[in-house]
N, C-alpha and C positions, 0 to 999 in steps of 0.2 A: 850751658849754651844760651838760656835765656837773659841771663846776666854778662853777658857780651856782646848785645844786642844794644844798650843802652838806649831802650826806649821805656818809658812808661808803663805801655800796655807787657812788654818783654820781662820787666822787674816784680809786677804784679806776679807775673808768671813765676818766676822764680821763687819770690817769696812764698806762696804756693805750693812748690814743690819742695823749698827745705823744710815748710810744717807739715807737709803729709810724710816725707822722710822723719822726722822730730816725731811724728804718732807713731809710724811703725817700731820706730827705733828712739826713746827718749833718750838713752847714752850715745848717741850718732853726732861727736863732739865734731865732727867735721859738716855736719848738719846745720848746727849750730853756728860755725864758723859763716857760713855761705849765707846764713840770715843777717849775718852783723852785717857783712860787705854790701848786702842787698841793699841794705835800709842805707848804709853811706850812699849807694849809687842814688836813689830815692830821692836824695838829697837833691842832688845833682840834676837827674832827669826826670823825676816823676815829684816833684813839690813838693816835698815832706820837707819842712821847716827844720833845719840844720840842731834848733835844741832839742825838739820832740824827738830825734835821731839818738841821741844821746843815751839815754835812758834805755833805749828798745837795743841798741848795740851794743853797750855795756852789761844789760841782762842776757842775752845769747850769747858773748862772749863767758861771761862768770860763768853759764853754764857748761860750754865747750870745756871751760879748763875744771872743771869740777868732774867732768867725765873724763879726761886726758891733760892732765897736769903738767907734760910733757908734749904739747900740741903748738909744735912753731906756730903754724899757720895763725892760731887763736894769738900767741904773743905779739904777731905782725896787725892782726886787726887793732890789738889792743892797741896797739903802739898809735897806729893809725888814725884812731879813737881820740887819743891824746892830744895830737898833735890839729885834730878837728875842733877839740875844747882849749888848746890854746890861746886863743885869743880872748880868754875870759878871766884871763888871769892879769892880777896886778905884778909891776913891774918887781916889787921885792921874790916876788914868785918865781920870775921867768926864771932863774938858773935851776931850780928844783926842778920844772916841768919840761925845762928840754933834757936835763939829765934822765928823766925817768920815758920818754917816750924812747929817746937812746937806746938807754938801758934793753926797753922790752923790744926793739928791733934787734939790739944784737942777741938777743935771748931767742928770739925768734928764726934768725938766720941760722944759727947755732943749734938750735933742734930740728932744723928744717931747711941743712942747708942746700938744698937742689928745690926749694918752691920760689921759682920765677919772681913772683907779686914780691915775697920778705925784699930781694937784692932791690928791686924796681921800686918800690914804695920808698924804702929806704933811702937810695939814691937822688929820689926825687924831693925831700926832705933835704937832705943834706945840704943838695941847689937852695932850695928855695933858702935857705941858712948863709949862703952865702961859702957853700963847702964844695962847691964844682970839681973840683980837682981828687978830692977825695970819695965824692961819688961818682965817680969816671970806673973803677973796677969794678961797684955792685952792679954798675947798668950795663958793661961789656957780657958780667956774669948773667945778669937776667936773661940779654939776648941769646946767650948759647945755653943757656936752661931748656928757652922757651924761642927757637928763633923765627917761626911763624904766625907770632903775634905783632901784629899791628903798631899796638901802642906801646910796644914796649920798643918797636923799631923807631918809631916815631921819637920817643923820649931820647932814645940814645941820642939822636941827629938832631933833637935839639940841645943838648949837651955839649955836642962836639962844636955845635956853632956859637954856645955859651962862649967858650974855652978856645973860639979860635980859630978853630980845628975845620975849617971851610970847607976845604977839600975832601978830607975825611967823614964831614958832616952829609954831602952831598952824595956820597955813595952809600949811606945805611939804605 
């Protein structure tokens, strides 16, 4: 809950509470998971310097899948992860790193195919790739995953206006 708040003081909170979950429980790979997303939102609303993120989400991740090796949720951050460190790569690189964030979204979806965020994250990737048309089914999927979330109604309907789709955009 506090990582849906998207404030500063809310993330603190969170992160918080996935390391007192991480103390009681050190194999609580889904613990883990909810620290890596933390520290991305961090980014985003509470200052944390997009590299220093890096490091801290890539170690809570390794962990997540050292304890569930079969942990969609951890393949979606991964993937997530990836696609945040992309723009650090040289251009001989870019087809390696978009294949391998790919990769771990559909590895993600695919162990985990009813988690909201994998179809959502996913989709929203795709767009920004310049793949609208093909991320039109993960973001239909998200929303009836999950259809009283905000931003994932939000994303669809800006999709549909991506694509077009005006009419259809204006009533999500």
């Amino acid at each position: 809950q506090e990582m849906a708040r998207w404030t500063a003081e809310a993330l603190y909170r969170a992160q918080a509470h996935f390391e007192k979950a991480i103390e009681l429980d050190s194999d609580y790979a889904l613990a883990y998971v909810g620290l890596a997303d933390t520290f991305a939102l961090q980014v985003r609303y509470a200052n944390l310097k997009k590299e220093d993120s890096f490091t801290l989400r890539q170690a809570a991740i390794d962990r997540a899948l050292a304890s569930d090796p079969l942990l969609g949720e951890a393949y979606t951050s991964l993937a997530s992860l990836r696609v945040d460190q992309f723009g650090d790569v040289e251009e001989d690189e870019y087809s390696a790193k978009y294949k391998e964030w790919e990769e771990y979204f559909q590895k993600g979806i695919k162990l985990s195919p009813n988690y909201a965020m994998a179809h959502e994250r996913y989709a929203s990737v795709l767009r920004l790739y310049g793949r609208s048309e093909e991320a039109l089914p993960h973001m239909r999927k998200a929303v009836d995953l999950d259809p009283m979330s905000p931003v994932i109604s939000v994303n669809l309907g800006d999709l549909l206006w991506t694509l077009g789709r005006v009419e259809e955009a204006q009533t999500t």
